[in-house]
C-alpha positions as CSV (number, residue, x, y, z in Angstrom):
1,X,2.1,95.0,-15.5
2,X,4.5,92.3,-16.3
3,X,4.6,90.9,-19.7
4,X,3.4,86.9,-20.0
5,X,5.5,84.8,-21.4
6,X,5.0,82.5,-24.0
7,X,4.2,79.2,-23.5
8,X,6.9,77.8,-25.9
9,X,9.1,79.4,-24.8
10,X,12.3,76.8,-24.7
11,X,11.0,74.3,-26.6
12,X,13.6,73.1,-29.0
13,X,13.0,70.0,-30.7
14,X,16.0,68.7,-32.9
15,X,16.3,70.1,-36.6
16,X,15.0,68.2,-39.6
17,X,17.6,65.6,-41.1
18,X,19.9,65.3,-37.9
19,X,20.7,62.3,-36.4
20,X,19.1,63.2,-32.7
21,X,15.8,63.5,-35.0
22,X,15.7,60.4,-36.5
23,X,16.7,58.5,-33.6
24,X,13.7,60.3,-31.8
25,X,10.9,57.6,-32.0
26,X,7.8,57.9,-34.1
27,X,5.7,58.4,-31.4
28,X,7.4,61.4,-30.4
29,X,5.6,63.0,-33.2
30,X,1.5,64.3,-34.0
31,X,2.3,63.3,-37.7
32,X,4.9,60.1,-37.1
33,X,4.8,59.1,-41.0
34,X,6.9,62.2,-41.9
35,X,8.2,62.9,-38.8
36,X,6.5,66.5,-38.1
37,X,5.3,68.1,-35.2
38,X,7.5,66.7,-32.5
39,X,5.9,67.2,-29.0
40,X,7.5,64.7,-26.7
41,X,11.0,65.3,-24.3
42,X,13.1,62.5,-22.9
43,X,12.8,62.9,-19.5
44,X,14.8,60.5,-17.3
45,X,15.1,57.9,-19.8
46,X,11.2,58.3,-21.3
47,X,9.7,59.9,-23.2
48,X,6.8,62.1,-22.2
49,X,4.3,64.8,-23.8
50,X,5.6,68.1,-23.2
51,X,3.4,71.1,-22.5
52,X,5.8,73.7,-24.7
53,X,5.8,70.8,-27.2
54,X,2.2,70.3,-27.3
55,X,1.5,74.2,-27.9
56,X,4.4,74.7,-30.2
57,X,2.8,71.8,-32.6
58,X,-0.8,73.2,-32.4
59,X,0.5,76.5,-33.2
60,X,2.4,75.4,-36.2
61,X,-0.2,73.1,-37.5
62,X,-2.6,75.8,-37.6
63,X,-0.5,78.1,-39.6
64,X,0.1,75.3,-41.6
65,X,-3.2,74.6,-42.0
66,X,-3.1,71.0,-41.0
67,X,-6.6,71.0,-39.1
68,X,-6.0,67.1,-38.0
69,X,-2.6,67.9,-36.4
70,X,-3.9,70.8,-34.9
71,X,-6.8,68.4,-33.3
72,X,-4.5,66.0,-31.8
73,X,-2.5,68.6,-30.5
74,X,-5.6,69.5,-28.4
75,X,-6.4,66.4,-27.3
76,X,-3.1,65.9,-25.3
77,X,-3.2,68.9,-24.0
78,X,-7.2,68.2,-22.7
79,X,-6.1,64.7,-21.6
80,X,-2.8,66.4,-19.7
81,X,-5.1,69.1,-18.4
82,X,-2.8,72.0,-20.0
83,X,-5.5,73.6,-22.1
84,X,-5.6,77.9,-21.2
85,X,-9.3,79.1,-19.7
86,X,-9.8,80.6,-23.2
87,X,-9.8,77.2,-25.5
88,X,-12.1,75.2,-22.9
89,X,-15.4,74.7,-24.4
C-alpha cells in the first residue's frame, strides 16, 4: 500500500519579518491584523486561496488553539469544496 501524502505538503509561505511577507496583502492572511496564518498564493498576478495553504492554517491554529482561525480556515475550504470525506458534517 502506498503511503498518502500530506496535504501541505509544499506549502511555503514567506518567513515572519521578510520583505516578501509584508509586501503580501492583508487579505492573504486568516488573522490580517498580525499577519498570521497566511493561506493565499500569487497565481498569475492574483492572489488566490490555496488548498495546502488553507490546511496548513487550520492545522496550525488548532495546535495553537486559536478556535476562530481554525473556523475560518474551514469555511474556505467548504466554500472551495476542499474539505476530506472525514470533516463533512
Amino acid at each position: 500500500m502506498a503511503k498518502r501524502k500530506s496535504i501541505t505538503r509544499g506549502w511555503s509561505p514567506p518567513r515572519q519579518g521578510t520583505k516578501k511577507r509584508a509586501a503580501m496583502p492583508r487579505s492573504a492572511f486568516l488573522m490580517p491584523s498580525a499577519r498570521k496564518y497566511p493561506y493565499k498564493t500569487k497565481v498569475g498576478g492574483k492572489w488566490v486561496a490555496s488548498r495546502a495553504g488553507t490546511q496548513a492554517a487550520f492545522n496550525r491554529a488548532r495546535q495553537q488553539g486559536a478556535t476562530s482561525v481554525a473556523k475560518k480556515a474551514r469555511n474556505v475550504q467548504r466554500r472551495h469544496g476542499w474539505l476530506p470525506a472525514s470533516a463533512k458534517k
